[in-house]
N, CA and C of each residue as an Amber inpcrd file, in Angstrom:
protein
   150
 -23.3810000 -23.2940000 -15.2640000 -22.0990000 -23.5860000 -14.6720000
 -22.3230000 -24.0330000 -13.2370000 -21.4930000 -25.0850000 -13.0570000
 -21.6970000 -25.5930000 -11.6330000 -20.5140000 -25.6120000 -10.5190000
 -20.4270000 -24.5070000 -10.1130000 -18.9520000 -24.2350000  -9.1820000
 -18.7890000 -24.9340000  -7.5360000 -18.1680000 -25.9480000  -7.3910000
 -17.6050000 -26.2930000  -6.1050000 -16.0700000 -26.5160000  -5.6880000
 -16.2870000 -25.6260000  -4.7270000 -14.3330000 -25.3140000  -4.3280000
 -14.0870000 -26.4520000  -3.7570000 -14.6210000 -27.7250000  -3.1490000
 -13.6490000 -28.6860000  -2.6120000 -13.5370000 -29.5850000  -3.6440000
 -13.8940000 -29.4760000  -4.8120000 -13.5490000 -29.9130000  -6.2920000
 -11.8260000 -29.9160000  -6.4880000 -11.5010000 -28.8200000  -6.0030000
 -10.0030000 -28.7620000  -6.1400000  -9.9550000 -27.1940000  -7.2240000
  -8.6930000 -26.7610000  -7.5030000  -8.6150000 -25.7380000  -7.8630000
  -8.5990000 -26.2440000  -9.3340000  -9.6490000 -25.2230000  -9.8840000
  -9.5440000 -24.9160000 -11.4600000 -10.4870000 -26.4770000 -12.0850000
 -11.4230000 -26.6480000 -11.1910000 -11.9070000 -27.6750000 -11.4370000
 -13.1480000 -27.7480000 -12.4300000 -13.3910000 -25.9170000 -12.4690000
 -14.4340000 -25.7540000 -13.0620000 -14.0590000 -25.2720000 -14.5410000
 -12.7970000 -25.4630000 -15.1380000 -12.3440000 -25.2880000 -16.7140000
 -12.2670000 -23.9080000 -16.9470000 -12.3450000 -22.8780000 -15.8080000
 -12.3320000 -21.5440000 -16.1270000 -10.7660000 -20.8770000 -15.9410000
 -10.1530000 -19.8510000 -16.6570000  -9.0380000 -19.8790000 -16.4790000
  -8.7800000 -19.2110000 -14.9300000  -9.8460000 -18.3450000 -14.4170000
  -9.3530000 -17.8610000 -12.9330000 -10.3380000 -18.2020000 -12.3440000
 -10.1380000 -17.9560000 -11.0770000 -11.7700000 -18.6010000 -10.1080000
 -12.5910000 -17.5580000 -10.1770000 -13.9230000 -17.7660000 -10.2600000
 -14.9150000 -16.7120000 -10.5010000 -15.5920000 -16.2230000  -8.9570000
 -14.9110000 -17.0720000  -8.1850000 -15.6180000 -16.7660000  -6.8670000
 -14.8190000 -15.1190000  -5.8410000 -13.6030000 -15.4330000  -6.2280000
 -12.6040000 -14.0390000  -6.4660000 -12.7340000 -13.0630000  -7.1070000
 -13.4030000 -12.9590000  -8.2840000 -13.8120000 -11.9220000  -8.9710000
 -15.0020000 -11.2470000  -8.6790000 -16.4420000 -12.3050000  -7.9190000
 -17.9390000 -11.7680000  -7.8590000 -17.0750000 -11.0150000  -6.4420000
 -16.7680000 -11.3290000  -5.0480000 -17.2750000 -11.1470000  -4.3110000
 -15.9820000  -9.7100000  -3.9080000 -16.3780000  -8.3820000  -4.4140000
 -15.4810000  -7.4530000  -4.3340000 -16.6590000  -6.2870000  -4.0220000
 -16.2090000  -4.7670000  -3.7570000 -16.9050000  -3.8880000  -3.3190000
 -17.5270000  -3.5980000  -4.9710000 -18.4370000  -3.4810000  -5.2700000
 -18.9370000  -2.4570000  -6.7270000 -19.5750000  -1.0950000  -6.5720000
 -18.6870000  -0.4840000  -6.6040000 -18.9920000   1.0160000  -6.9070000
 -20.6040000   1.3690000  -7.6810000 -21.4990000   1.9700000  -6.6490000
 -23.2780000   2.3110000  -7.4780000 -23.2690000   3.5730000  -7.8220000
 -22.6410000   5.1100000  -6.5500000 -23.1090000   6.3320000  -6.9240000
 -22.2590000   7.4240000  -6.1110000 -22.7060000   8.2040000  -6.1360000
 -22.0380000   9.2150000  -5.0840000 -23.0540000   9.7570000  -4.1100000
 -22.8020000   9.9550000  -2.6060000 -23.9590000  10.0210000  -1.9990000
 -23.2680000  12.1970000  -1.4810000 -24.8830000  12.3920000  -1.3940000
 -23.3910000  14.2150000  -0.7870000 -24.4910000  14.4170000   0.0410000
 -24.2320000  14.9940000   0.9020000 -24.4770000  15.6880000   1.9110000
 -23.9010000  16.6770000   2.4310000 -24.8850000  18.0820000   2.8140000
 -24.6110000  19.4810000   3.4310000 -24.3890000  19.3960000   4.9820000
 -23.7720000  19.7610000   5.9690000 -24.0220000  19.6490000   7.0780000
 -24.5000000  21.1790000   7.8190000 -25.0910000  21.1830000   8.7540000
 -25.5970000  22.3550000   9.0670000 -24.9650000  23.7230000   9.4520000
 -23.4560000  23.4660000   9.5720000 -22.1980000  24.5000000   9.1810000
 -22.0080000  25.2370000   7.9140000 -22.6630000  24.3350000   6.7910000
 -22.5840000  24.3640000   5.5210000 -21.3320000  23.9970000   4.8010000
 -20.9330000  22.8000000   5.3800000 -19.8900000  21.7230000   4.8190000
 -20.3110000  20.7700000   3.9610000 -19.8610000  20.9760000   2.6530000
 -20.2390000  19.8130000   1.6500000 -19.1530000  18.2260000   2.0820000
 -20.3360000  17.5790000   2.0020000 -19.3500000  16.1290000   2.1240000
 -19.8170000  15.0350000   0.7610000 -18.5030000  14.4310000   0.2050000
 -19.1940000  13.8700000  -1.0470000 -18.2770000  12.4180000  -0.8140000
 -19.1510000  11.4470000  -1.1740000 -18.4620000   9.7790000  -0.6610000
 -19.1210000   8.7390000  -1.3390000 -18.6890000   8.1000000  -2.1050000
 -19.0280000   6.8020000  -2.7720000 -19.7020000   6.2740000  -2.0780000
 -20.6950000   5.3090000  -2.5840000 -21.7810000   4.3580000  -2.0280000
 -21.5940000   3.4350000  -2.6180000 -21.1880000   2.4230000  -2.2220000
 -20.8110000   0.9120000  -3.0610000 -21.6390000  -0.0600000  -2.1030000
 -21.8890000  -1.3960000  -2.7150000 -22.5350000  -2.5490000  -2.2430000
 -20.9720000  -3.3690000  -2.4220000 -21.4570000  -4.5930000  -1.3060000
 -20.3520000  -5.8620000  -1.1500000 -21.2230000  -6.8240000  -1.5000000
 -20.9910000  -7.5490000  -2.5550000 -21.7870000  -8.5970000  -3.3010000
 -21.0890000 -10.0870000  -2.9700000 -21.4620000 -11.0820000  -2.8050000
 -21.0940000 -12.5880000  -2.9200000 -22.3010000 -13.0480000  -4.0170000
């Protein structure tokens, strides 16, 4: 597949643009950490992809 946006919209026969769909946060894991109080902290680790 060969995608160029100054093609014009929908130029590439797909029904939505695929360039809107790759480039979003994707959820990988959960990261946790203790702190030295002994506070649990627990927080998603995601990558930002293009």
């Amino acid at each position: 597949m060969n995608y160029s946006p100054k093609q014009g919209v929908r130029s590439h026969g797909l029904p939505h643009d695929p360039f809107k769909s790759s480039t979003v946060p994707r959820p990988i894991g959960w990261i946790s950490t203790v702190s030295k109080d002994g506070k649990d902290n627990l927080a998603p680790y995601s990558q930002y992809q293009t």
